[in-house]
C-alpha positions in Angstrom: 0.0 0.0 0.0 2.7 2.6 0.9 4.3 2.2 -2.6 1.5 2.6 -4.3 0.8 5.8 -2.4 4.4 6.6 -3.5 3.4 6.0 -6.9 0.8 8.0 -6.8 1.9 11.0 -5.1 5.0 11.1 -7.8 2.4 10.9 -10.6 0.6 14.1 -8.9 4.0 15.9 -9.0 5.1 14.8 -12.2 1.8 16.0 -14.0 2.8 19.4 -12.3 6.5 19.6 -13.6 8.1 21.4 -15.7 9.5 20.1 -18.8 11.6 16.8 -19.2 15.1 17.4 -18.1 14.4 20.8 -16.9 16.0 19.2 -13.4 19.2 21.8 -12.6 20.1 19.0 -9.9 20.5 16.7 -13.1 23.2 17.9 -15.1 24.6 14.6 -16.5 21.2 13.5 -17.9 22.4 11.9 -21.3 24.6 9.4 -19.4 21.7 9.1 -16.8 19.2 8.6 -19.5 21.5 5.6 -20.7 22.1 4.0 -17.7 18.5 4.1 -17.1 17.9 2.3 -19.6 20.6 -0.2 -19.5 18.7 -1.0 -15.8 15.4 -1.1 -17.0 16.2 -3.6 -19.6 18.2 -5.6 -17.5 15.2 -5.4 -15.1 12.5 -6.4 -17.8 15.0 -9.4 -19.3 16.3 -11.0 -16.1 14.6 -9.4 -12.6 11.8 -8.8 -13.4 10.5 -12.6 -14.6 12.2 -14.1 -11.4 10.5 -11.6 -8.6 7.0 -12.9 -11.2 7.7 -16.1 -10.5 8.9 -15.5 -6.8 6.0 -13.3 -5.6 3.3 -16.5 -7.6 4.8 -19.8 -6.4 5.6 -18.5 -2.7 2.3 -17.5 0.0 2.3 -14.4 0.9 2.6 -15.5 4.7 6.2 -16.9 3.8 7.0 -13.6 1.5 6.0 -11.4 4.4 8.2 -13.6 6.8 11.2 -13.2 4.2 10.8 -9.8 4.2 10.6 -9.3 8.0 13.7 -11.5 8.1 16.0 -8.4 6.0 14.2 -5.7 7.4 15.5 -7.0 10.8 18.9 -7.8 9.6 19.0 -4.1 8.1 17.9 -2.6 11.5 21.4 -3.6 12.7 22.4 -1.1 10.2 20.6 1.3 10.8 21.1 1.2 14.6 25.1 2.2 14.0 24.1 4.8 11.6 21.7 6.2 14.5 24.5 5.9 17.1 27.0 7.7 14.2 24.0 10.8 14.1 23.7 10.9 17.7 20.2 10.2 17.8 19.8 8.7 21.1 16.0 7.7 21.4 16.3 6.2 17.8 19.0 4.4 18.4 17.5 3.0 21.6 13.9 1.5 19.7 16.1 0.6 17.4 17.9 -1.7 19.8 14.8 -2.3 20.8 13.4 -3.4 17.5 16.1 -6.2 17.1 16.1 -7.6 20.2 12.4 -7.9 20.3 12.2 -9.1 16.5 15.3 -11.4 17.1 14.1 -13.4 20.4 9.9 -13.2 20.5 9.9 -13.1 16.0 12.0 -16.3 15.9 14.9 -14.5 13.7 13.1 -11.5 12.6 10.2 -13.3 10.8 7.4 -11.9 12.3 7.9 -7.9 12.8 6.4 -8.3 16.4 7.9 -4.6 17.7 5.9 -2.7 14.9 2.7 -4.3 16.3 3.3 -3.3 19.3 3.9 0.9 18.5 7.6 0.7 17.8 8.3 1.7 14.2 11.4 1.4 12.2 13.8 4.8 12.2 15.9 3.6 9.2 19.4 4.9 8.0 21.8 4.9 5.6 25.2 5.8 5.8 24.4 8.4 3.0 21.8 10.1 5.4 24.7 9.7 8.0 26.7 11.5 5.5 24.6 14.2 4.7 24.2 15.0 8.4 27.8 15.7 8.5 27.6 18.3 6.0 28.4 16.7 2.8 27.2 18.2 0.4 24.4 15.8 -2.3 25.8 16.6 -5.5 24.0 15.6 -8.9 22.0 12.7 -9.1 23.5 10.0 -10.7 21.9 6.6 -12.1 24.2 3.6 -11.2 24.3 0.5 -13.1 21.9 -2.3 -11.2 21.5 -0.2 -8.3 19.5 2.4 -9.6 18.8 6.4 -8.7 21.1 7.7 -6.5 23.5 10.7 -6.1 27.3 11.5 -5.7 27.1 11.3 -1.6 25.0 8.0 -1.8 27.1 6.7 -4.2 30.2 7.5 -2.1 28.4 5.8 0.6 27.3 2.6 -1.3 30.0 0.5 -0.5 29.8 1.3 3.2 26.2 0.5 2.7 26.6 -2.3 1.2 29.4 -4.0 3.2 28.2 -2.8 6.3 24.5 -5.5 5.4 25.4 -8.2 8.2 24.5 -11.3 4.5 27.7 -10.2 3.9 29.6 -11.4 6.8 28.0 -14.8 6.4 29.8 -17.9 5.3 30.3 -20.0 3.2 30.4 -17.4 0.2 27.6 -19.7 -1.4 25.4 -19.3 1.2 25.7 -15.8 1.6 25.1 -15.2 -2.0 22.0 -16.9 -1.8 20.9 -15.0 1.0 21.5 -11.6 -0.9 19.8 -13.1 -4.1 16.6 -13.6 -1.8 16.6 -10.6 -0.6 17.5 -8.8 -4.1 14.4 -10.7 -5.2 11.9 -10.5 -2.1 12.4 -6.7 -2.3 11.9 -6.6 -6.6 8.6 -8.9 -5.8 7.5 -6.0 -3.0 7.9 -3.2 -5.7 6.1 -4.9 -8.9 2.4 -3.2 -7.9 4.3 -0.2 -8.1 6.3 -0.5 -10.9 2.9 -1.7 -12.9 1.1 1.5 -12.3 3.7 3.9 -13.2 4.2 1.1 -16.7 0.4 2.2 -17.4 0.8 6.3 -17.1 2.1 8.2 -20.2 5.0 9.6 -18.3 8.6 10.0 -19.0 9.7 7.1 -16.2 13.2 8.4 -16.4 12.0 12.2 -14.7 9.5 10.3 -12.6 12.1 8.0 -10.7 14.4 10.9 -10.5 11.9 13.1 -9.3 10.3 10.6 -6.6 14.0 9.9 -5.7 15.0 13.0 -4.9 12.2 14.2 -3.1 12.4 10.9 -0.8 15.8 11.6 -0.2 15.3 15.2 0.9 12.6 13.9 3.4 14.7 11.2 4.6 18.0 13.7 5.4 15.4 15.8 7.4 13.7 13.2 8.9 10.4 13.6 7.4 10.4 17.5 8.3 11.9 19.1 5.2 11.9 22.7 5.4 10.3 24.7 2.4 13.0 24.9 -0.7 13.3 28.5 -1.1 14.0 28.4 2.8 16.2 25.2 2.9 20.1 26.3 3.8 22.7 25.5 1.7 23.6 22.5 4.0 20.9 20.9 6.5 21.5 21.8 9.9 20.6 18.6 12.2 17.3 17.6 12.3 15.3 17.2 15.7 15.1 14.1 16.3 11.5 12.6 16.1 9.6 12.2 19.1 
């Protein structure tokens, strides 16, 4: 449900934009515009069919559990990157989160913390990043990973290493695990990705649009101030209550 909210909030703001490419945060476009669509055929060739066949041979139950599973794994994550921001009540549901998930959701299965009141405060070590005071820079489209900028690029790797699959061995196993969850979280985006397949709109300007504005509510903690008053870098949010 949320991503088809998402959806449809970026086509409301899409329909209201100016013309394609008008973007001043997007000044590498052409080489965006082809990576783009190197991604989204690699998506509709190879990704795409698999999460299909995932998300019609596997009960939504189990999907649900898979996905609880990551989420939980990815909390560890975000927990550091909460401690690294100095956002001490975050970081503390977030410790929270994990141990409750871990011991009473057998592994992280069943999301028992959010039924109970206690949400997820994820982060990135881009958002960590950005709280620092370094600076965006242009978006950038990245090959297999998608929308993204110069300071979330920088902080891929760190992202990406920092996922506890990766520590698991043997290398088989672990690879497995990240192909699940590569696949569990393509299934969880296909309603989504239908509806914006059926609207007339350049997809290219939508994701970049969508993804830019969810980043700038993500750095501010879902408090963004008005653009024309936004500083040049983001002072440090208040923490959420």
């Amino acid at each position: 449900m949320g991503l088809c909210l998402l959806v449809c909030t970026g086509l409301l703001l899409a329909g209201c934009a100016t013309a394609p490419g008008a973007n001043p945060r997007d000044p590498w476009e052409p080489m965006n515009r082809g990576v783009f669509e190197f991604n989204e055929t690699f998506d509709e060739v190879a990704f795409k069919p698999v999460a299909v066949a995932y998300k019609a041979v596997t009960p939504r139950l189990v999907r649900a559990g898979v996905t609880n599973f990551f989420n939980n794994l990815g909390d560890g994550w975000s927990l550091f990157n909460n401690i690294l921001q100095g956002k001490l009540r975050a970081s503390v549901e977030t410790y929270f989160r994990i141990t409750v998930n871990t011991i009473l959701g057998i592994g992280g299965v069943f999301d028992i913390a959010s039924e109970i009141g206690v949400e997820p405060r994820t982060e990135d070590f881009g958002q960590t990043l950005g709280l620092w005071g370094l600076p965006t820079g242009p978006y950038l489209v990245l090959p297999f990973f998608g929308p993204s900028n110069v300071r979330d690029a920088l902080a891929t790797p760190a992202d990406t290493f920092g996922y506890p699959v990766t520590l698991v061995k043997p290398v088989a196993l672990r690879n497995s695990l990240a192909a699940l969850n590569a696949v569990d979280k393509r299934a969880n985006y296909l309603r989504a990705g239908e509806m914006l397949d059926e609207s007339a709109l350049d997809k290219y300007v939508f994701s970049r649009d969508v993804f830019l504005q969810k980043r700038r509510n993500d750095i501010y903690d879902g408090s963004p101030p008005p653009e024309d008053e936004e500083p040049q870098e983001p002072d440090k949010p208040a923490e959420k209550p």
